[in-house]
C-alpha positions in Angstrom: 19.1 31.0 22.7 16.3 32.7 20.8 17.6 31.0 17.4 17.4 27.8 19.0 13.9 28.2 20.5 13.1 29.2 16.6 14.6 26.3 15.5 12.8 23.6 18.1 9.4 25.6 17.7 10.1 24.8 13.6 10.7 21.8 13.8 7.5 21.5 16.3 5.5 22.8 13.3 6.8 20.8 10.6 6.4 17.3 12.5 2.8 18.5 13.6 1.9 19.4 9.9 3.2 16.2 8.6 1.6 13.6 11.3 -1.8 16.2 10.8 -1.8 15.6 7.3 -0.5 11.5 8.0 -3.7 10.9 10.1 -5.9 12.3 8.0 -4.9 10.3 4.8 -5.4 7.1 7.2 -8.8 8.2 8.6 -9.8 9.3 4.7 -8.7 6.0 3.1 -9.3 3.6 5.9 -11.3 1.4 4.0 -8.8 0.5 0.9 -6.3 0.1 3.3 -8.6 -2.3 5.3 -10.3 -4.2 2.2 -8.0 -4.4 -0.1 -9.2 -5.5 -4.1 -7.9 -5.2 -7.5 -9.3 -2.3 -9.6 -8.5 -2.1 -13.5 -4.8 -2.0 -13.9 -3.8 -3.5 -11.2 -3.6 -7.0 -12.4 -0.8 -6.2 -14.8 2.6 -7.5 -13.1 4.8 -5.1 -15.3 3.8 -1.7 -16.6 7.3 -0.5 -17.0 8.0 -1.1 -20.8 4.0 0.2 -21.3 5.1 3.3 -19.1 8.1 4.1 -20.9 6.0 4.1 -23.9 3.1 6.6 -23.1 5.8 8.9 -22.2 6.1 8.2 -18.5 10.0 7.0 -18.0 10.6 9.0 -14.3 7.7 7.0 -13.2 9.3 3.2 -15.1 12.8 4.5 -13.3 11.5 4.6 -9.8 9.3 1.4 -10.2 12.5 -0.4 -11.5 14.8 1.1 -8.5 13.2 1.6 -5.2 9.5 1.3 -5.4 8.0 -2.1 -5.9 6.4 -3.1 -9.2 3.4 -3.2 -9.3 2.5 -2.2 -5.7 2.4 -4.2 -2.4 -0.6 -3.9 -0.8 -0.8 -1.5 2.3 2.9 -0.7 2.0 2.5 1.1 -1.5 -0.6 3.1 0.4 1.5 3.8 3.4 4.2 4.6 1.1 2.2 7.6 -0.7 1.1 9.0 2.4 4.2 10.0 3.6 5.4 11.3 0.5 1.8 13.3 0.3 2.0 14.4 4.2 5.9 15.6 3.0 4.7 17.8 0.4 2.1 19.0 3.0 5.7 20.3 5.1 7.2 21.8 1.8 3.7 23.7 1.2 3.5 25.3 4.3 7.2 25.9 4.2 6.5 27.6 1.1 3.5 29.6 2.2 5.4 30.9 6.1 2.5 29.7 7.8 2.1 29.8 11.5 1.5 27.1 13.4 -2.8 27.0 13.6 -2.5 28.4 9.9 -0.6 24.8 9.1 -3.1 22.7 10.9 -5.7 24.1 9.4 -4.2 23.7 5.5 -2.9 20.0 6.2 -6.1 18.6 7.2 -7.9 20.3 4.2 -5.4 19.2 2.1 -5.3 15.7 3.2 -9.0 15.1 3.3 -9.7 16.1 -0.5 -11.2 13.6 -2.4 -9.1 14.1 -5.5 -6.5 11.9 -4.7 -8.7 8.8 -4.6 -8.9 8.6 -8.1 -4.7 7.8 -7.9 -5.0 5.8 -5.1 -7.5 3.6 -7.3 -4.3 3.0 -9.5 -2.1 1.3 -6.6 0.7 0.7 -9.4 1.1 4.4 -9.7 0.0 6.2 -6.8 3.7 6.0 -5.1 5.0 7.9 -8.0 2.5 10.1 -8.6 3.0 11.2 -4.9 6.1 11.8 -5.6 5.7 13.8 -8.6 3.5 16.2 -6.4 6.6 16.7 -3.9 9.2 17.3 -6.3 6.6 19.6 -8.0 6.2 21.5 -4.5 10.2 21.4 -3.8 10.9 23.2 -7.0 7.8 25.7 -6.0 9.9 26.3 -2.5 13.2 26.8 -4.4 11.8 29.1 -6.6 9.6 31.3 -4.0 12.9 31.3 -1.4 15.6 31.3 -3.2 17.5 34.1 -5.6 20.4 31.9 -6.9 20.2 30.7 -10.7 20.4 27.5 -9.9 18.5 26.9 -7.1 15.5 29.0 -8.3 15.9 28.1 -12.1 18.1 25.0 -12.8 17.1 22.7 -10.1 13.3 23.5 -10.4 13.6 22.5 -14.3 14.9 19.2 -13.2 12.6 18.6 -11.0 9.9 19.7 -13.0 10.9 18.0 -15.7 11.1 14.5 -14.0 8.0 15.1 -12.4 6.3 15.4 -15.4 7.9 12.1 -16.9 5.8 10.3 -13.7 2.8 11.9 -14.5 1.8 14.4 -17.2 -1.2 15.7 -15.8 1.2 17.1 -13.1 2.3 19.7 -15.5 0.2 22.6 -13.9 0.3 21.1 -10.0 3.3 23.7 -9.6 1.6 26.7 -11.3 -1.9 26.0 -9.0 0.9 25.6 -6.3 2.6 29.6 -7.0 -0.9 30.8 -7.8 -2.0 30.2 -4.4 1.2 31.4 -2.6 0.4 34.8 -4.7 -3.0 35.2 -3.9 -1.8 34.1 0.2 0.8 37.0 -0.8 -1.6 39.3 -1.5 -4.0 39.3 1.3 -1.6 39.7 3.4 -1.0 42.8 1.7 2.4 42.0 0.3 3.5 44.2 -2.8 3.6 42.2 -6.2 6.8 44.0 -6.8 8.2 39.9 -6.6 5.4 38.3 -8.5 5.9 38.7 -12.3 9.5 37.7 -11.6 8.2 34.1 -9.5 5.7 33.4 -12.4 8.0 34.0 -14.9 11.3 31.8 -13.4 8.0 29.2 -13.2 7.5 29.5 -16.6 10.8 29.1 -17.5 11.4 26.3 -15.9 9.2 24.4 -16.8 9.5 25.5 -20.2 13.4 23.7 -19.8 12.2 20.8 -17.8 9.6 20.3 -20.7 12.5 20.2 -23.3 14.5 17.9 -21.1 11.6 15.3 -20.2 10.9 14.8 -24.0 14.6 14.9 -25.2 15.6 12.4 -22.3 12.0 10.4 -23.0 13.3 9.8 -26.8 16.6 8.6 -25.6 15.1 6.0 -23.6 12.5 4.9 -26.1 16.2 4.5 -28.5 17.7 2.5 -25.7 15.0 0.5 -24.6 14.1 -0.4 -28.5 10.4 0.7 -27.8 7.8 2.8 -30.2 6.8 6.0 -28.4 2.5 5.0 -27.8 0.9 8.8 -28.6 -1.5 8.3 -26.0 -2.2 11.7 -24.9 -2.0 13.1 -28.7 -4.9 10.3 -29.2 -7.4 11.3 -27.1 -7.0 15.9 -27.6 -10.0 16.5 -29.5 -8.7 19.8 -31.3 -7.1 17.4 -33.5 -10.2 15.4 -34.9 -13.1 17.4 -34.1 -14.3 21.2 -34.2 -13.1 23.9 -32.6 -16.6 24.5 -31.8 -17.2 21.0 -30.2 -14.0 21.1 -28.4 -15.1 24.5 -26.8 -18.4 23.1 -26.0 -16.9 19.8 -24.3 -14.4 22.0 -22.0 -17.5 24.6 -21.3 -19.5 21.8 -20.1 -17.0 19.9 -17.9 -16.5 23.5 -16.2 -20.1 24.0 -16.1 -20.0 20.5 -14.3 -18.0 21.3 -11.4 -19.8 24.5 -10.5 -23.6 23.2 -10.9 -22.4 20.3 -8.1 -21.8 17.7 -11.2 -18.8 17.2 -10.6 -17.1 13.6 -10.3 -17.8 12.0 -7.0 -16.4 14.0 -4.3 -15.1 17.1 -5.6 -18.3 19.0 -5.2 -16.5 20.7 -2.6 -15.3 22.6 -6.0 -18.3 25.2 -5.5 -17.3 25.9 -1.4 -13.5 26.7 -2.4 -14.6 29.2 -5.3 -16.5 31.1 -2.4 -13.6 30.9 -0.4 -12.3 32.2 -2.7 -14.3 35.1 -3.4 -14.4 36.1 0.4 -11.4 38.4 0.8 -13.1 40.5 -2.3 -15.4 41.8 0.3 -13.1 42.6 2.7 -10.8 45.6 2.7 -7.6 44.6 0.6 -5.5 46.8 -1.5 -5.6 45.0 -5.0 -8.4 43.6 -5.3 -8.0 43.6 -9.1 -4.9 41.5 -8.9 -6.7 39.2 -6.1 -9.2 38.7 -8.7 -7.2 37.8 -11.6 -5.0 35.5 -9.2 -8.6 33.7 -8.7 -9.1 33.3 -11.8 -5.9 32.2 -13.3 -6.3 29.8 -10.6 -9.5 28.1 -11.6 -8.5 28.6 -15.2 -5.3 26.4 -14.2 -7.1 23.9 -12.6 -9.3 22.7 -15.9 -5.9 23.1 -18.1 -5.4 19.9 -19.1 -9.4 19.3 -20.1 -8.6 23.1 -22.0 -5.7 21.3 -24.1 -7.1 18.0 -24.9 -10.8 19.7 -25.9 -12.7 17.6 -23.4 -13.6 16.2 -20.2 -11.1 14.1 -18.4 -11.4 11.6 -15.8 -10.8 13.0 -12.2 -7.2 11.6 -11.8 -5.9 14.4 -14.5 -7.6 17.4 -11.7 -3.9 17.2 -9.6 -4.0 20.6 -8.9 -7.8 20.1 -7.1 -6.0 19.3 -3.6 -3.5 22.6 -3.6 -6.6 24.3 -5.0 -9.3 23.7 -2.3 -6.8 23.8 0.6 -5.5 27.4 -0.6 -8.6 28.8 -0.5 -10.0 27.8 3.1 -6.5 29.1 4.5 -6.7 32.0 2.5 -10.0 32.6 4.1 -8.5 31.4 7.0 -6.5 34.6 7.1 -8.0 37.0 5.9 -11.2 36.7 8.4 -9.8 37.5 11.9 -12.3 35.7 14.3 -11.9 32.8 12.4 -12.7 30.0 15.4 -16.1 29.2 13.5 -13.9 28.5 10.2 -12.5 25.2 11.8 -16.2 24.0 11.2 -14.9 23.8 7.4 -12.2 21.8 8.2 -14.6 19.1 10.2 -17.0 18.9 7.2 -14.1 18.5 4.9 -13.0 16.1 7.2 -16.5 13.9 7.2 -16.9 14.6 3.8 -13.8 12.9 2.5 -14.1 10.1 5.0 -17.4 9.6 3.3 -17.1 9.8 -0.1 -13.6 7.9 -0.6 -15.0 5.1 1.3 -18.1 4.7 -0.7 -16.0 4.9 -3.4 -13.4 2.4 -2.7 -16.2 0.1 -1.6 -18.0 0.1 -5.5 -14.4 -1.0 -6.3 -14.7 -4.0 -3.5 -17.8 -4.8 -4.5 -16.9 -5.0 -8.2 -13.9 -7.2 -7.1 -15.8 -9.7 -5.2 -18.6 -9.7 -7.8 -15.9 -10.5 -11.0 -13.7 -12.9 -8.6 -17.2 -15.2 -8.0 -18.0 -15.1 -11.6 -14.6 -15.8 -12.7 -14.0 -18.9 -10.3 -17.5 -20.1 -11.9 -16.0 -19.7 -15.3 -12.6 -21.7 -14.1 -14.3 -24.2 -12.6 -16.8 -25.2 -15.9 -12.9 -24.8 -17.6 -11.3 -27.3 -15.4 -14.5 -29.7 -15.7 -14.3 -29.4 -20.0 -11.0 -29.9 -20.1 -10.9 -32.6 -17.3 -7.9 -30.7 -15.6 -6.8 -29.7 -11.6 -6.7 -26.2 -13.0 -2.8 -25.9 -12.1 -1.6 -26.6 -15.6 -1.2 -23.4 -17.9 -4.0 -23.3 -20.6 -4.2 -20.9 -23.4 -7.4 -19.6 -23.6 -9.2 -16.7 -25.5 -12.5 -15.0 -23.7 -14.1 -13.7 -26.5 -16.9 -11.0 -26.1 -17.9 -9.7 -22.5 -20.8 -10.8 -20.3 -24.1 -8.9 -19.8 -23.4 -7.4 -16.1 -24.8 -5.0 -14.1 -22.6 -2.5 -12.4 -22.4 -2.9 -8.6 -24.4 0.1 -6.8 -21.8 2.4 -6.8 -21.9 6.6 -6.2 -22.9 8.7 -8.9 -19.8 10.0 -11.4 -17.5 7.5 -9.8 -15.5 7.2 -12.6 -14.1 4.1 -13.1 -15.0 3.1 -9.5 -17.0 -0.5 -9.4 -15.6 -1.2 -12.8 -15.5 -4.6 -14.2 -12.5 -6.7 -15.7 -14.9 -8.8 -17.1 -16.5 -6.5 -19.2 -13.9 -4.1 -19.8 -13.2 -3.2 -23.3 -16.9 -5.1 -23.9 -14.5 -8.2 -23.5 -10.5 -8.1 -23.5 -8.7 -11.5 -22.9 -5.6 -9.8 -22.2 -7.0 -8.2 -19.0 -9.6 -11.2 -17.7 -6.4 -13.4 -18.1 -4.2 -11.4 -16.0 -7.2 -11.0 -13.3 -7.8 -14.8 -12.8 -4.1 -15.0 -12.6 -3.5 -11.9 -10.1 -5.9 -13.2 -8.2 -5.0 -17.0 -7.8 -8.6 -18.4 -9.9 -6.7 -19.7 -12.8 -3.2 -20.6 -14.6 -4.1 -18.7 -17.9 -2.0 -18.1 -20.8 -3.6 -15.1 -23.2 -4.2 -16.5 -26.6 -4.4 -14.2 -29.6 -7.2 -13.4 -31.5 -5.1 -14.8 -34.8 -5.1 -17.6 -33.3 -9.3 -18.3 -33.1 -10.0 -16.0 -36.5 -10.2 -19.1 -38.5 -12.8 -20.7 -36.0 -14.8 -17.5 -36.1 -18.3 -19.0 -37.9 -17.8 -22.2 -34.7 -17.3 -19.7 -31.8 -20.7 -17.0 -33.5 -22.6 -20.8 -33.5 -22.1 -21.3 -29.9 -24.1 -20.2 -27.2 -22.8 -17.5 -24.2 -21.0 -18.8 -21.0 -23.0 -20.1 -18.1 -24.6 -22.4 -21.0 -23.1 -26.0 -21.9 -21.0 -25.9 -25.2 -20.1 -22.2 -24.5 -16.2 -23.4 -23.5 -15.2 -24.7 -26.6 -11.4 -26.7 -27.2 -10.4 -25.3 -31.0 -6.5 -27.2 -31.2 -4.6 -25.9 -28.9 -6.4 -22.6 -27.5 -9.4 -22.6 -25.0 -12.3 -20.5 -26.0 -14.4 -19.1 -23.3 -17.7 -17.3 -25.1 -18.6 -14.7 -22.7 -20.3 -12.5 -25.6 -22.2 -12.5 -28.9 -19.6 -10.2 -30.3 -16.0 -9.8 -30.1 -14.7 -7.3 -27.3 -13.6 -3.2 -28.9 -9.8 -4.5 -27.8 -9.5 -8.3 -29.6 -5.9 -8.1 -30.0 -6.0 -7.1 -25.8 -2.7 -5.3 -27.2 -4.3 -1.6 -25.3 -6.9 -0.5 -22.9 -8.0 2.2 -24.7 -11.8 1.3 -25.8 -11.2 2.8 -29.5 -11.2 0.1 -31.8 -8.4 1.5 -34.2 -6.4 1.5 -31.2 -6.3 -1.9 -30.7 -5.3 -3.4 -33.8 
């Protein structure tokens, strides 16, 4: 009888943590799931070759299987919450919390901004969703169980698939045991346990690392496709200084503690003194506690530490698990911690706040390109004397002068524009107008207008008359005086030797 009453007040516990943690995510991202708009990315209809190719093949599986591809609107959002509020479960399973313990971690770690930087990306924020609970399944297996291969062979598969969704979500699992070690230790558990748990982490991830790059040249073989080095592209040690590269990483740190950080994640500062707390209270290693702390915040900036520079917010997917842990681990170490729950209201408010204002530069920036771009399809329609239904090849060469929408400060690449992006890529303006119904545009090539060059540098810049000019067979829509950093459109990345 007392098993069963165990059992029921369990499962009690894991349905509240998940429908906690559920809620949240709908009250935090309410606005892009009520005003939905196309952010850069998006407007692509088929990333799975590209994925494959950048190294990200466990994401291209699951997008050719059973998530959709690209997204569906709402459903892919829905879709990611439950796999998010499901590693919410696995955590707390992980950690042995009790019940006002979980509530008190799920709505922290549900309400972190972080994750609105992947949500931005609706045709990967399924996967990367599920990367994190694979990643926190193969933390669970490792923390509670002895056998070699629940604790060691199934955590290298999962690790290793998880990182061929998501690279960045290479150190999510190491934040992850870091902060059931430091939960450990205030609770005045021995570390008799810990080198062992760090070390059957290390190794494997160490195998699932060998297996997701032996499998991810397989698949490049079968598939016919050239591996695209994008991550090896953009680590500074390789190009630059060692003395620049340190000086990039020190000040993207030095960003997130002087309240610099991107939009959102100033919350950065309050964890760190969370953190810190249970220093000044009696504990019985307080030298491990501390060097937990600060393996922990070193782990959190590892990927900027190995590419030599600051990253974009998406790449901090350990900032969730990170600021979370540390209000529960004050959490328990302060014993009259009713006044605590005030954390979880602000962090509550907060990320209502800040992920709205975000998401609303991105629906601002939407509505703003998809006026200008009708405008440019209609002055199309009436030079070529067409109904607009008819495919037309068309180049857009060069970008037009815009002004961002008001958007927060270090939003990233919230409120960005399609029409300027890359300072002009045809590539991406034509799948836009198409994604979004405005036109039936086939991309021309930038071979195809080089010859006309000295024609299209004469003519004046679109809204102007004799700006849309017909050269043979291919539209040419002058949005700029010069051609865009991507001409070829064949990449996204804004380095001109990358686009040839």
């Amino acid at each position: 009888m007392h098993k069963l009453d165990t059992n029921r007040n369990d499962n009690y516990q894991i349905l509240t943590v998940f429908v906690a943690a559920f809620v949240t995510y709908l009250f935090v991202y309410g606005f892009e799931l009520t005003h939905f708009s196309l952010s850069i990315d998006e407007e692509f209809d088929n990333n799975i070759a590209h994925t494959i190719a950048i190294g990200r093949w466990g994401h291209a599986l699951l997008k050719a299987t059973i998530y959709p591809e690209p997204f569906i609107p709402f459903y892919t959002e829905i879709l990611t919450f439950i796999l998010l509020a499901a590693s919410c479960v696995v955590i707390v399973k992980t950690f042995a919390l009790k019940f006002n313990q979980a509530l008190f971690f799920a709505v922290l770690y549900a309400s972190s901004a972080q994750f609105a930087y992947q949500l931005q990306f609706l045709n990967q924020c399924d996967t990367v969703a599920t990367a994190i609970l694979i990643s926190a399944v193969a933390v669970y297996l490792i923390v509670k169980n002895d056998s070699f291969f629940c604790s060691l062979c199934l955590p290298a598969l999962l690790l290793g698939y998880a990182v061929a969704i998501y690279q960045s979500i290479i150190f999510f699992s190491y934040s992850l045991l870091l902060a059931y070690l430091m939960l450990d230790t205030v609770r005045g558990a021995s570390d008799s346990k810990h080198i062992k748990l760090f070390f059957k982490l290390l190794i494997s991830s160490v195998i699932g690392l060998i297996l997701y790059v032996v499998l991810g040249k397989l698949i490049l073989y079968i598939y016919h496709l050239q591996s695209e080095s994008y991550l090896l592209d953009i680590v500074v040690w390789f190009s630059e200084s060692p003395q620049l590269a340190l000086k990039k990483v020190s000040r993207c740190i030095e960003h997130y503690f002087t309240l610099k950080a991107p939009s959102g994640l100033n919350t950065f500062v309050m964890a760190v003194l969370l953190l810190l707390l249970p220093l000044f209270y009696p504990l019985k290693s307080k030298a491990r506690y501390g060097l937990y702390v600060f393996l922990s915040i070193i782990t959190l900036f590892c990927m900027n530490i190995v590419v030599g520079k600051d990253l974009p917010a998406r790449t901090m997917t350990s900032f969730g698990i990170f600021f979370a842990s540390s209000g529960l681990i004050a959490f328990v170490v302060v014993r009259k911690n009713r006044y605590l729950w005030a954390i979880v209201f602000f962090s509550f408010l907060y990320g209502i706040a800040t992920v709205s204002n975000l998401f609303y530069a991105d629906y601002k920036a939407y509505k703003k390109d998809y006026r200008i771009a009708s405008s440019i399809a209609y002055d199309m329609n009436k030079v070529l004397e067409s109904s607009g239904e008819a495919p037309v090849r068309v180049y857009f060469f060069g970008a037009p002068e815009m002004n961002r929408v008001n958007r927060p400060k270090y939003a990233d690449m919230f409120g960005a524009s399609f029409l300027n992006w890359d300072h002009g890529n045809t590539v991406r303006i034509a799948a836009f107008m198409n994604k979004s119904e405005i036109a039936n545009i086939t991309p021309a090539s930038y071979e195809d207008i080089k010859a006309d060059l000295p024609t299209i540098f004469a003519a004046p810049v679109w809204p102007q008359q004799g700006s849309i000019l017909k050269l043979k067979d291919v539209v040419v829509v002058k949005l700029g005086q010069e051609v865009g950093y991507c001409p070829t459109g064949v990449k996204e990345n804004t380095q001109p030797k990358q686009c040839q």
